[in-house]
Backbone as XML, in Angstrom:
<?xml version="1.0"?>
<chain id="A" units="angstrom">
  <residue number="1" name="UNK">
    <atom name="N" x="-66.236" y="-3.532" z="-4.592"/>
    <atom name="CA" x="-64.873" y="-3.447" z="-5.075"/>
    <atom name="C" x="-64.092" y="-4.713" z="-4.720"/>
  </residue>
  <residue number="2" name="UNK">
    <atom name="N" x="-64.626" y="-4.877" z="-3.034"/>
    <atom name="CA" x="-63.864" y="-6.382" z="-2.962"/>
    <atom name="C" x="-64.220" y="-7.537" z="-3.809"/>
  </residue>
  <residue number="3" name="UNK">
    <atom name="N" x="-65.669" y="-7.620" z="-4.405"/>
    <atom name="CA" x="-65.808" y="-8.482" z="-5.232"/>
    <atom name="C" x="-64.853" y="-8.830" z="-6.699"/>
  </residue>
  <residue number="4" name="UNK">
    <atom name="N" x="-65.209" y="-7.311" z="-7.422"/>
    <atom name="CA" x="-64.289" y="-7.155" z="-8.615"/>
    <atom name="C" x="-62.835" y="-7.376" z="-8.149"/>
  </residue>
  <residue number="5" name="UNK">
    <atom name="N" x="-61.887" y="-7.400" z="-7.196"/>
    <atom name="CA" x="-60.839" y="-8.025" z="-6.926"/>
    <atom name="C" x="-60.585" y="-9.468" z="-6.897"/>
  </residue>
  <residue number="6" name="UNK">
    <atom name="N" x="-61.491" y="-9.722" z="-6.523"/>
    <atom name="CA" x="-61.782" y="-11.206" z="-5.989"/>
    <atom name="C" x="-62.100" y="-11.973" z="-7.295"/>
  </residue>
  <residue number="7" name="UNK">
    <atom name="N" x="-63.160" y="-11.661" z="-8.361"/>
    <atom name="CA" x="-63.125" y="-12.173" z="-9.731"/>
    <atom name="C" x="-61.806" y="-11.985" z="-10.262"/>
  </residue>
  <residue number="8" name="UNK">
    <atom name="N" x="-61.262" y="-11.009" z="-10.256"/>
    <atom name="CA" x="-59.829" y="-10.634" z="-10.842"/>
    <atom name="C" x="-58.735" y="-11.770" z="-10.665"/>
  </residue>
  <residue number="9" name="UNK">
    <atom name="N" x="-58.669" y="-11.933" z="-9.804"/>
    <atom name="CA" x="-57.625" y="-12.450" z="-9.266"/>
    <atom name="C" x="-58.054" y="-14.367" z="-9.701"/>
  </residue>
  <residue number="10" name="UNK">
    <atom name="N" x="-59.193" y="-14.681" z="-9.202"/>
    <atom name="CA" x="-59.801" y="-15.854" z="-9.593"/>
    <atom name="C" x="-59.548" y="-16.117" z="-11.439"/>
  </residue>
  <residue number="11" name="UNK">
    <atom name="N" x="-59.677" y="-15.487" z="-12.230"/>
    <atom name="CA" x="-59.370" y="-15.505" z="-13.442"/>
    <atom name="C" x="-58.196" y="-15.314" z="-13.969"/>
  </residue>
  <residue number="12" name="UNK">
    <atom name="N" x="-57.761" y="-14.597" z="-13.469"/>
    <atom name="CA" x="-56.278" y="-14.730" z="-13.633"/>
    <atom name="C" x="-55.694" y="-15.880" z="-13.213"/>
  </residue>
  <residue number="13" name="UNK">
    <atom name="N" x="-55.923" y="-16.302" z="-12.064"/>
    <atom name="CA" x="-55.293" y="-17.866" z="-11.905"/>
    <atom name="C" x="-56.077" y="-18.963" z="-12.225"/>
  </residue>
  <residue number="14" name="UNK">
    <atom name="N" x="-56.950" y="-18.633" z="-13.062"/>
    <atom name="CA" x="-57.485" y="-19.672" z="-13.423"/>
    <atom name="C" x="-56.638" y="-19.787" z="-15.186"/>
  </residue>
  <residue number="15" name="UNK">
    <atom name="N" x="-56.443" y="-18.819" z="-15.852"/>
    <atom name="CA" x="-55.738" y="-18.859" z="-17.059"/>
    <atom name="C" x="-54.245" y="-19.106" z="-16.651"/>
  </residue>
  <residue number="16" name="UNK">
    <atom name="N" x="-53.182" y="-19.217" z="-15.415"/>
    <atom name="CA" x="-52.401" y="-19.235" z="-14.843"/>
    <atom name="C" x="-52.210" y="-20.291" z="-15.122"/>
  </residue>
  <residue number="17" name="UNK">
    <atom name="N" x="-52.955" y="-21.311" z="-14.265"/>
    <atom name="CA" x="-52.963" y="-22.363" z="-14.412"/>
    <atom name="C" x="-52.932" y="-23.227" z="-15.874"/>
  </residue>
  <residue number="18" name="UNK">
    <atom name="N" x="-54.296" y="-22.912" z="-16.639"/>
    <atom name="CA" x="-54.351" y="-23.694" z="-17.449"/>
    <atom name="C" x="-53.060" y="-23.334" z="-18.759"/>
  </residue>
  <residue number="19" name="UNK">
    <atom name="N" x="-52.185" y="-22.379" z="-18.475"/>
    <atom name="CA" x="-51.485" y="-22.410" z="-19.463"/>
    <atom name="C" x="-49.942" y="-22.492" z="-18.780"/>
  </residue>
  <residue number="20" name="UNK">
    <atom name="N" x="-49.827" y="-23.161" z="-18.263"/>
    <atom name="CA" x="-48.773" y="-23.032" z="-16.995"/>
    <atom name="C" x="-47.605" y="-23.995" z="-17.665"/>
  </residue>
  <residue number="21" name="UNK">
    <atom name="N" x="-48.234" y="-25.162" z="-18.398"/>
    <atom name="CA" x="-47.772" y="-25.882" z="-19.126"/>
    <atom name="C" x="-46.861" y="-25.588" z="-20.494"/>
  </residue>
  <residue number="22" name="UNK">
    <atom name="N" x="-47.362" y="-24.476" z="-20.895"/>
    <atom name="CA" x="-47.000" y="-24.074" z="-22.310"/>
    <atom name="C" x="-46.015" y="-22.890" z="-22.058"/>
  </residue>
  <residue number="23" name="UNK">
    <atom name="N" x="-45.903" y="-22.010" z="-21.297"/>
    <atom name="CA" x="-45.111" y="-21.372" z="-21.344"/>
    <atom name="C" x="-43.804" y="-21.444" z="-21.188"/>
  </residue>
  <residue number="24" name="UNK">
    <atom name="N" x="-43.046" y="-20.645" z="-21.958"/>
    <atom name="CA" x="-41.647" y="-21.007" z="-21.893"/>
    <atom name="C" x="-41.100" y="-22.634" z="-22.523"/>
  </residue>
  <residue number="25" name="UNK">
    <atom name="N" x="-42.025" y="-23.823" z="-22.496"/>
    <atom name="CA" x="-41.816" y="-24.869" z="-22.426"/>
    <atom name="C" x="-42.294" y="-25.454" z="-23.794"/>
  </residue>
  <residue number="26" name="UNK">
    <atom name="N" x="-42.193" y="-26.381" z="-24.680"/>
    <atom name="CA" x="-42.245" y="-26.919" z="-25.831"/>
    <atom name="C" x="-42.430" y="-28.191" z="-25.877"/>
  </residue>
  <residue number="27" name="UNK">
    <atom name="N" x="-42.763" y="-28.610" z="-26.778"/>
    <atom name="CA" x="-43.369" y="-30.374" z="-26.589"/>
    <atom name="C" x="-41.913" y="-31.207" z="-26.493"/>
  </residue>
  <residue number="28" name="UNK">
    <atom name="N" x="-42.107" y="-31.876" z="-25.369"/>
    <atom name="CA" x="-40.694" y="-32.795" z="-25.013"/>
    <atom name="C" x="-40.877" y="-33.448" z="-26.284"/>
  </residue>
  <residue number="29" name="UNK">
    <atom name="N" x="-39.415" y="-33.611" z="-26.204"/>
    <atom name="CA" x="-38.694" y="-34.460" z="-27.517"/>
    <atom name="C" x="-37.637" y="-35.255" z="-26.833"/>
  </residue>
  <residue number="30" name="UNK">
    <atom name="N" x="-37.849" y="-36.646" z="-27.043"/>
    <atom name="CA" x="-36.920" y="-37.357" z="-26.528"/>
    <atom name="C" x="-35.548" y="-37.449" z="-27.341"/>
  </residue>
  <residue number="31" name="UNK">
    <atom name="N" x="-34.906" y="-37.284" z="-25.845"/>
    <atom name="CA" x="-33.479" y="-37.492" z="-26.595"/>
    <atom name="C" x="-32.401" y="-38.980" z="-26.875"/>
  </residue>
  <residue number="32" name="UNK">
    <atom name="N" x="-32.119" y="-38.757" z="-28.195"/>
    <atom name="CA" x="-31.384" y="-40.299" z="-28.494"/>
    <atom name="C" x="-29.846" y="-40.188" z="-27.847"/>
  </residue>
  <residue number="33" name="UNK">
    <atom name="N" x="-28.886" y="-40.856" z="-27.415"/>
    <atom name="CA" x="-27.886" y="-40.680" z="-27.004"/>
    <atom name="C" x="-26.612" y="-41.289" z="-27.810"/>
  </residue>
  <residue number="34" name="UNK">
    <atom name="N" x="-26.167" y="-41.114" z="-28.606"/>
    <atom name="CA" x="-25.156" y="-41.950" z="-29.170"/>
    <atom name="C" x="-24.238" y="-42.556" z="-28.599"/>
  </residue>
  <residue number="35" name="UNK">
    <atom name="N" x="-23.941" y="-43.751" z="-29.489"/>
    <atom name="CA" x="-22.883" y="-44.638" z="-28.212"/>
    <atom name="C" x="-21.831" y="-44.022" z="-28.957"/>
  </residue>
  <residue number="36" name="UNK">
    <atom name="N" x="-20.644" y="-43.669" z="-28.500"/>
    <atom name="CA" x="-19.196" y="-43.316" z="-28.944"/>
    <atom name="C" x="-18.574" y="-44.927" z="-28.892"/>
  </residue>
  <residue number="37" name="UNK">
    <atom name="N" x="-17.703" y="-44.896" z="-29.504"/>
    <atom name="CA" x="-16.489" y="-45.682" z="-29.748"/>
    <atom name="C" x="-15.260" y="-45.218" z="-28.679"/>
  </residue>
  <residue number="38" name="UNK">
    <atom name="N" x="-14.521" y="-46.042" z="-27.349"/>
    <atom name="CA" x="-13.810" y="-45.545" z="-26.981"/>
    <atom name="C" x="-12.863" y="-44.767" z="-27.514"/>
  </residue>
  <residue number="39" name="UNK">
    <atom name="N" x="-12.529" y="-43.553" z="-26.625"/>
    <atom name="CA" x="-11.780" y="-42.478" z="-27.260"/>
    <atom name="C" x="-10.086" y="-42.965" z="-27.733"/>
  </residue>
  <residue number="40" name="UNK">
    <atom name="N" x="-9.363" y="-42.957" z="-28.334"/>
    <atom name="CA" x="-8.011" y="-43.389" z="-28.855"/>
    <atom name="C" x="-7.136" y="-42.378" z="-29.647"/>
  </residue>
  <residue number="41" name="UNK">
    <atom name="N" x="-6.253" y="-41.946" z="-29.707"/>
    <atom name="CA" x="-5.508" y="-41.268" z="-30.071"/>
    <atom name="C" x="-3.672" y="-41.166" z="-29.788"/>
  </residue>
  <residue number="42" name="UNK">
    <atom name="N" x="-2.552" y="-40.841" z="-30.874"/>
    <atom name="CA" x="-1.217" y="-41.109" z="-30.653"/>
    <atom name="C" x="-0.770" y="-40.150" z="-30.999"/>
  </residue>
  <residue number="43" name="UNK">
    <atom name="N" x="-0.038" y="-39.614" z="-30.297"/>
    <atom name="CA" x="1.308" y="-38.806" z="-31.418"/>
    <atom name="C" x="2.145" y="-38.508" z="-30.903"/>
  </residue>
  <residue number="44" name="UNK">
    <atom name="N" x="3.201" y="-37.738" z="-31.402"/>
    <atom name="CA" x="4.796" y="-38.191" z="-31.407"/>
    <atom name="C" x="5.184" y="-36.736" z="-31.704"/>
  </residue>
  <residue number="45" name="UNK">
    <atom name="N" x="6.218" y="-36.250" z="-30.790"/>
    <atom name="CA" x="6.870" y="-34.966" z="-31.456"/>
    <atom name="C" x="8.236" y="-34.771" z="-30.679"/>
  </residue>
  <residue number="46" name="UNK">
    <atom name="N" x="9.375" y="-34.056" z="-31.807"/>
    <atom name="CA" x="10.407" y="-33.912" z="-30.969"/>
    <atom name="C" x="11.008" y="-32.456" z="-31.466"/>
  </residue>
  <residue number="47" name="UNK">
    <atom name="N" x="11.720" y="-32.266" z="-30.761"/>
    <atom name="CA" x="12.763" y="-31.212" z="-30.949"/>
    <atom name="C" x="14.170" y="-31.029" z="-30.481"/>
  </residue>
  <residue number="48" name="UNK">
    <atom name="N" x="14.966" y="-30.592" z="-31.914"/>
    <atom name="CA" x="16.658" y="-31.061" z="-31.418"/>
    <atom name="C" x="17.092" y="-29.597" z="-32.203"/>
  </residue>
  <residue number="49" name="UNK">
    <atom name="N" x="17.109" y="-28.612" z="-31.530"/>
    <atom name="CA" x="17.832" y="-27.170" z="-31.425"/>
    <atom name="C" x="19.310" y="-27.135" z="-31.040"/>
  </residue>
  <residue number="50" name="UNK">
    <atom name="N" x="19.964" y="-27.284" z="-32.132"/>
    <atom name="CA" x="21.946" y="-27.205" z="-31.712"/>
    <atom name="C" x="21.943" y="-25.659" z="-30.712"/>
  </residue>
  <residue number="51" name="UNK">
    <atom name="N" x="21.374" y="-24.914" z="-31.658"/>
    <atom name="CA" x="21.803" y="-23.320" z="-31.270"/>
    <atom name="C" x="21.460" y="-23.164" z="-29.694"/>
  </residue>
  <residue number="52" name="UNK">
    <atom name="N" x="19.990" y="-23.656" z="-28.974"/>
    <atom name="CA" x="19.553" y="-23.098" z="-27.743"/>
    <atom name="C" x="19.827" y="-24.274" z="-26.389"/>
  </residue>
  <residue number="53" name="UNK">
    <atom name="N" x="20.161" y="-25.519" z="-27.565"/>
    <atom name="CA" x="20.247" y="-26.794" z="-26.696"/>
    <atom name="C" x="19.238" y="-27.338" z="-26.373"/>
  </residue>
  <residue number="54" name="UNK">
    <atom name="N" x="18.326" y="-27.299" z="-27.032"/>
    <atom name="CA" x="16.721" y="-27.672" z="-26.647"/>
    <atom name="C" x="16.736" y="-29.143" z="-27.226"/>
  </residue>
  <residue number="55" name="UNK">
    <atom name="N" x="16.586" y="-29.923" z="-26.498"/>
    <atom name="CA" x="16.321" y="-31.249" z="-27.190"/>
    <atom name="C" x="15.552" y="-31.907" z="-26.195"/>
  </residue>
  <residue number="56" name="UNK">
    <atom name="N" x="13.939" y="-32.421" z="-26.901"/>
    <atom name="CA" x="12.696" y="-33.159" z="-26.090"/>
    <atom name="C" x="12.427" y="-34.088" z="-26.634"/>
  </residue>
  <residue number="57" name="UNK">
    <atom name="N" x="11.426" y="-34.975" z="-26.263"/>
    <atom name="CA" x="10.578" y="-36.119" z="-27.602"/>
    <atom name="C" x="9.805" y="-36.188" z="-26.361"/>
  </residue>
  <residue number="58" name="UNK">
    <atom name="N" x="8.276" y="-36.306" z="-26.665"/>
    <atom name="CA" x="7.536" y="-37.109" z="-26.286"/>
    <atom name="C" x="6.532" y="-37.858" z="-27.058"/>
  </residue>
  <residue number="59" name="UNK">
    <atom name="N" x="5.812" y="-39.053" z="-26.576"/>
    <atom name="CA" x="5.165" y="-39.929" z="-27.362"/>
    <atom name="C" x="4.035" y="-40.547" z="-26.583"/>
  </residue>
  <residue number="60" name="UNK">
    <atom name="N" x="3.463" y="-40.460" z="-27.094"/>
    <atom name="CA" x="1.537" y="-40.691" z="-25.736"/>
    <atom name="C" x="0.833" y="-41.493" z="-27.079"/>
  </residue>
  <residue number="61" name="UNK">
    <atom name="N" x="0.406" y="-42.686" z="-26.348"/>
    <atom name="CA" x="-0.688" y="-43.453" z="-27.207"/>
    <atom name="C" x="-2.217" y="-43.472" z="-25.992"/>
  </residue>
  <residue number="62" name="UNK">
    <atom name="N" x="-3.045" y="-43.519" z="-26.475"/>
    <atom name="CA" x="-4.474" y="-43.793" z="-25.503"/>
    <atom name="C" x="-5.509" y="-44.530" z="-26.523"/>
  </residue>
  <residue number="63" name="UNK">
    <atom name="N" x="-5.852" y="-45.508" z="-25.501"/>
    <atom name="CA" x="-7.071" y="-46.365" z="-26.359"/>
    <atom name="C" x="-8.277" y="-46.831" z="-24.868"/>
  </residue>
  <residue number="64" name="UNK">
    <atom name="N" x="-9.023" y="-45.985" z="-25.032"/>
    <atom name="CA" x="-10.286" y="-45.993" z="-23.944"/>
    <atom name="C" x="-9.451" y="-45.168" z="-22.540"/>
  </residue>
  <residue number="65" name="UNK">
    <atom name="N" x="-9.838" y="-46.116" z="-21.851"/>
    <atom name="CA" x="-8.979" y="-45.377" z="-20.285"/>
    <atom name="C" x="-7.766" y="-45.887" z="-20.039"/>
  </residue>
  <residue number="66" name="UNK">
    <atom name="N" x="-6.982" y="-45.947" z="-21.059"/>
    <atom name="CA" x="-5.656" y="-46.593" z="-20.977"/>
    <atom name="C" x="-4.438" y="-46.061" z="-22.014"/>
  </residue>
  <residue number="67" name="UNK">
    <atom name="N" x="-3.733" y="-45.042" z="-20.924"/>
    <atom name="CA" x="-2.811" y="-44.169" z="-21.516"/>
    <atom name="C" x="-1.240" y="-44.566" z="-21.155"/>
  </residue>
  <residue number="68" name="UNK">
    <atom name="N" x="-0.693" y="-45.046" z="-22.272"/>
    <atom name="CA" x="0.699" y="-45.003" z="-22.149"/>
    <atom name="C" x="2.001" y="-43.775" z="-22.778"/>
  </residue>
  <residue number="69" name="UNK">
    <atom name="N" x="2.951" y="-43.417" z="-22.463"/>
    <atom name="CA" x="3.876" y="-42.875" z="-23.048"/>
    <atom name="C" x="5.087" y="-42.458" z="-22.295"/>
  </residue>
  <residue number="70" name="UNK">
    <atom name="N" x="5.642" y="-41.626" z="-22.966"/>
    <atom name="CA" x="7.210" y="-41.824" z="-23.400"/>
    <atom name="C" x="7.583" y="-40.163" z="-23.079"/>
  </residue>
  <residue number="71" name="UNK">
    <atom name="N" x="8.478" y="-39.506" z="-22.229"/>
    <atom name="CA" x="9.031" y="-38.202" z="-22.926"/>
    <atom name="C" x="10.270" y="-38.105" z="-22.098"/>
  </residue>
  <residue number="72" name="UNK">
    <atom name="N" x="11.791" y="-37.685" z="-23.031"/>
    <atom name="CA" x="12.396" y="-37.291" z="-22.686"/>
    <atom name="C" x="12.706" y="-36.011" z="-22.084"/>
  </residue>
  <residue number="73" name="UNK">
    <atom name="N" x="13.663" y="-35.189" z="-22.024"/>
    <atom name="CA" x="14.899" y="-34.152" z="-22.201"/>
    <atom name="C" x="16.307" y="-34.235" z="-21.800"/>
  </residue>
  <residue number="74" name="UNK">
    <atom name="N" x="17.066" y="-33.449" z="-22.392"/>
    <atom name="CA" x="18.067" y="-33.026" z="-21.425"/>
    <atom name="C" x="18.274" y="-31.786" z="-20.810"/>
  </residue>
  <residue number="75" name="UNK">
    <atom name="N" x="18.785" y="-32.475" z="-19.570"/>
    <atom name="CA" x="19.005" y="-31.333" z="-18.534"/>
    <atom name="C" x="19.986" y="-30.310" z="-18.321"/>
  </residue>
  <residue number="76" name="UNK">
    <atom name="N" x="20.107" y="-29.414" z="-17.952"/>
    <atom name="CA" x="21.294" y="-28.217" z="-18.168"/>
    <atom name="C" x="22.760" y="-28.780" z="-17.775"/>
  </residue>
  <residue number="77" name="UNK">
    <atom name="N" x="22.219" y="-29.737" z="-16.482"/>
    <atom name="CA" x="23.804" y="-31.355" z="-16.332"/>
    <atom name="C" x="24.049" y="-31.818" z="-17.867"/>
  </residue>
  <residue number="78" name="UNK">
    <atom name="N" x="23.646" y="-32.018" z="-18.803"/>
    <atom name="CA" x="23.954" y="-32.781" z="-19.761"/>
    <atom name="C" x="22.588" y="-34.051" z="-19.852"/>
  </residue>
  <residue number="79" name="UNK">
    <atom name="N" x="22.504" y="-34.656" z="-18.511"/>
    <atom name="CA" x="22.109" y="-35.958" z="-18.713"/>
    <atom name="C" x="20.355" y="-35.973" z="-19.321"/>
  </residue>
  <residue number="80" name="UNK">
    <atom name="N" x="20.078" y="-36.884" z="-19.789"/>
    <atom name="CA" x="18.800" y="-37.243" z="-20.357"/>
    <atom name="C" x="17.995" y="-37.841" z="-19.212"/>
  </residue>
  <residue number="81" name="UNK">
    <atom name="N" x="16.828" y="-37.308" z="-19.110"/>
    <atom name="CA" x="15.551" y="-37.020" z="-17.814"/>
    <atom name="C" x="14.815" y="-37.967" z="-19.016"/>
  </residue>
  <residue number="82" name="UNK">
    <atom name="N" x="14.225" y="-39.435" z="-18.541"/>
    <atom name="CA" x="13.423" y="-40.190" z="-19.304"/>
    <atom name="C" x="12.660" y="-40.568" z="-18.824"/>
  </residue>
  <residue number="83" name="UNK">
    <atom name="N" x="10.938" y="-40.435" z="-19.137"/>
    <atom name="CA" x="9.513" y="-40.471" z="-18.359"/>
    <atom name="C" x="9.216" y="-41.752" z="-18.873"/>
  </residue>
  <residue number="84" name="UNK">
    <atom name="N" x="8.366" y="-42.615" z="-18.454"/>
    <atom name="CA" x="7.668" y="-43.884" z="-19.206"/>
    <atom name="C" x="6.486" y="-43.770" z="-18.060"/>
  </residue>
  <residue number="85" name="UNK">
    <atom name="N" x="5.365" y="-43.927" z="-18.801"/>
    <atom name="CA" x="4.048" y="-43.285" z="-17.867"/>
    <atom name="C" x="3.241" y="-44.194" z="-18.034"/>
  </residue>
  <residue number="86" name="UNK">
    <atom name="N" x="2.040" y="-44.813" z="-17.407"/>
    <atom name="CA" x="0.776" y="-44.916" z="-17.798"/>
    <atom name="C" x="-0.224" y="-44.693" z="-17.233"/>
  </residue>
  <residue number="87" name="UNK">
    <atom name="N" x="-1.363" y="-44.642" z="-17.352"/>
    <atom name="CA" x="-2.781" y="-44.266" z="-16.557"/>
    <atom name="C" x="-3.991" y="-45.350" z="-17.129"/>
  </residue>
  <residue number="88" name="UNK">
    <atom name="N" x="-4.402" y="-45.918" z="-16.060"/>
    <atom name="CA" x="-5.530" y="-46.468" z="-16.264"/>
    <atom name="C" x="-6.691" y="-46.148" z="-14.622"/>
  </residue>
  <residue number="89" name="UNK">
    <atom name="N" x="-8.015" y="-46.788" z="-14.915"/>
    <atom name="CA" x="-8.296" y="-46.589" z="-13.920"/>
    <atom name="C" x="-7.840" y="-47.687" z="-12.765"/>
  </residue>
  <residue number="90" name="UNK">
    <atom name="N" x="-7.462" y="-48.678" z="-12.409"/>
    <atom name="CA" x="-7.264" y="-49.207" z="-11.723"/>
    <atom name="C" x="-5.996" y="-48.867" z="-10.842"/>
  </residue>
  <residue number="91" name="UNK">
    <atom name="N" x="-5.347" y="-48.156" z="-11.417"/>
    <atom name="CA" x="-4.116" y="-47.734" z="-10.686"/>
    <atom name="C" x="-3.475" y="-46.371" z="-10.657"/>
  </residue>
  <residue number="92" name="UNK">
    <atom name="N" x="-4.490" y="-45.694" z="-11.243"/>
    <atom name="CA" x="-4.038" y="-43.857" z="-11.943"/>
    <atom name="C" x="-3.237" y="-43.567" z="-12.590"/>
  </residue>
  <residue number="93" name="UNK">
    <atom name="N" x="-2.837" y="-42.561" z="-11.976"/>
    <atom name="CA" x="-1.314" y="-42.604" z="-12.709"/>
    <atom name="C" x="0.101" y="-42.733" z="-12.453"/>
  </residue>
  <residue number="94" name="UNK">
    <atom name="N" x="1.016" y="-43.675" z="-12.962"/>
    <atom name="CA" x="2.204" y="-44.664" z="-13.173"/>
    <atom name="C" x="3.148" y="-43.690" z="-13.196"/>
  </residue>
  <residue number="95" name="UNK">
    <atom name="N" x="4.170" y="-43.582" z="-13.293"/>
    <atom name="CA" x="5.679" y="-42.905" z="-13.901"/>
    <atom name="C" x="6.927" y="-43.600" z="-13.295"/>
  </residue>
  <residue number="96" name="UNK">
    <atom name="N" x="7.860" y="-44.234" z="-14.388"/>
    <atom name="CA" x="9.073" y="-44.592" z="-13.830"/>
    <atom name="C" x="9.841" y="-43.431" z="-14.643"/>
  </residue>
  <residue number="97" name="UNK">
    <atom name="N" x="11.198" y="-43.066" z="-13.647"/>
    <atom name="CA" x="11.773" y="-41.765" z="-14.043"/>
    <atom name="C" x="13.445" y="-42.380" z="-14.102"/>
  </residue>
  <residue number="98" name="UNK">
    <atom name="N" x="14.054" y="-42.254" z="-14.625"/>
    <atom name="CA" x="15.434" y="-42.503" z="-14.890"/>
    <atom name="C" x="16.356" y="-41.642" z="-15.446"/>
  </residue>
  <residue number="99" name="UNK">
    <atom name="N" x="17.337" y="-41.346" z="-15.561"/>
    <atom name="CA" x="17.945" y="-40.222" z="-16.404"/>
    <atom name="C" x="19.505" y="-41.408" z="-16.804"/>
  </residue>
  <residue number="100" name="UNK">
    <atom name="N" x="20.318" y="-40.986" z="-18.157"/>
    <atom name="CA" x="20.541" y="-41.467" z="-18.928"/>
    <atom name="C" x="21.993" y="-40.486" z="-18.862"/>
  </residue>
  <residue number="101" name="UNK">
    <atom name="N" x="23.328" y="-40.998" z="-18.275"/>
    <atom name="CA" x="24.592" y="-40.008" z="-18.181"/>
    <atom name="C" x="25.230" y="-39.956" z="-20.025"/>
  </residue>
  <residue number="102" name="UNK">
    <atom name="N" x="25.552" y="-38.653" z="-20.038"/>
    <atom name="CA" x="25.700" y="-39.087" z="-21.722"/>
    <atom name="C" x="26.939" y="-39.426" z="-21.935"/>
  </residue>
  <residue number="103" name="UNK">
    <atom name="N" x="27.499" y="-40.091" z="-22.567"/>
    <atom name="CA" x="28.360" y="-40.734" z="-23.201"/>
    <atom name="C" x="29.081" y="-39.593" z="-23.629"/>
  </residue>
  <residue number="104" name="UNK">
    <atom name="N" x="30.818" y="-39.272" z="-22.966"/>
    <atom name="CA" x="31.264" y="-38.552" z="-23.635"/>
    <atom name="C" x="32.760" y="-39.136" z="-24.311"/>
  </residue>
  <residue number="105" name="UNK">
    <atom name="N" x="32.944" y="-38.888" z="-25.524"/>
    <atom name="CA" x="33.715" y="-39.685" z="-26.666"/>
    <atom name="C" x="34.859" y="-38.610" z="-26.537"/>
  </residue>
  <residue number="106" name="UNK">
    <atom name="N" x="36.190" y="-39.555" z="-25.947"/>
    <atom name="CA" x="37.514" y="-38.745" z="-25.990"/>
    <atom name="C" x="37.757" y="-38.688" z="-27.593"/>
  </residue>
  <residue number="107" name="UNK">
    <atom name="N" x="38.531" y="-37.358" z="-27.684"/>
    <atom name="CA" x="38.893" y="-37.424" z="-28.976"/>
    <atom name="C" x="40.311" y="-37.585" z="-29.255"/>
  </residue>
  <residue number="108" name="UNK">
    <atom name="N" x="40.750" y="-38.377" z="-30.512"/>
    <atom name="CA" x="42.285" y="-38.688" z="-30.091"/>
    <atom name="C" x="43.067" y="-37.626" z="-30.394"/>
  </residue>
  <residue number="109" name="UNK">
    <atom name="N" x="44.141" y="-37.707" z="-29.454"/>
    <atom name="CA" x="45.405" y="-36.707" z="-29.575"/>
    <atom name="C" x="45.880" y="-36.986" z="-30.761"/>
  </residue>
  <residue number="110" name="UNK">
    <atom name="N" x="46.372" y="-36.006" z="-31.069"/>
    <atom name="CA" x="47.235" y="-35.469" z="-32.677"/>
    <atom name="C" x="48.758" y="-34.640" z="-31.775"/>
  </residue>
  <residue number="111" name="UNK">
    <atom name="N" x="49.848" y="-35.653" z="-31.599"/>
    <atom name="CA" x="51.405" y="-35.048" z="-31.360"/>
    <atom name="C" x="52.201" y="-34.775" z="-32.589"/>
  </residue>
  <residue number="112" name="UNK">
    <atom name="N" x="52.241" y="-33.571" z="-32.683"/>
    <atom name="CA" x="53.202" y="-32.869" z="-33.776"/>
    <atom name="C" x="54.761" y="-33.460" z="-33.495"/>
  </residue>
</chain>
């Protein structure tokens, strides 16, 4: 009996082996890699809501690892919150921040 175990087991890893390769596995296929074109992209959007007071813009350009842009608002003060950004790798990421007091226009008196 110990013999017939002993063949058993010997044949079995002997087909183990020789197909050890094929299973699950498929004839490698090399893979081609495409070169991309650095990534680039712009756009621009705003919004000017009288009714809720919502007024934004922002504006983002990117060409490879080099992102610039732009976004306002105004703030519940009145004044305009203005971003100017950029990111590259050499320095991450940039932001100068300023805000903008708004201009308010007396209106002229009218004496009856």
């Amino acid at each position: 009996m110990k013999a017939f175990y002993a063949l058993t087991l010997l044949v079995i890893s002997y087909f183990a082996s020789t197909n050890a390769g094929l299973i699950g596995h498929g004839i490698p296929i090399p893979i081609e890699l495409e070169e991309n074109s650095p990534p680039q992209y712009e756009f621009h959007y705003s919004v000017h809501d009288t009714h809720t007071g919502d007024v934004k813009d922002q504006f983002e350009h990117r060409h490879g690892d080099y992102v610039t842009g732009r976004y306002s608002l105004i703030e519940p003060d009145g004044q305009r919150r203005v971003v100017e950004y950029n990111a590259d790798p050499l320095l991450g990421f940039t932001a100068q921040v300023h805000r903008e007091v708004p201009v308010i226009r007396q209106l002229p008196l009218h004496r009856h």
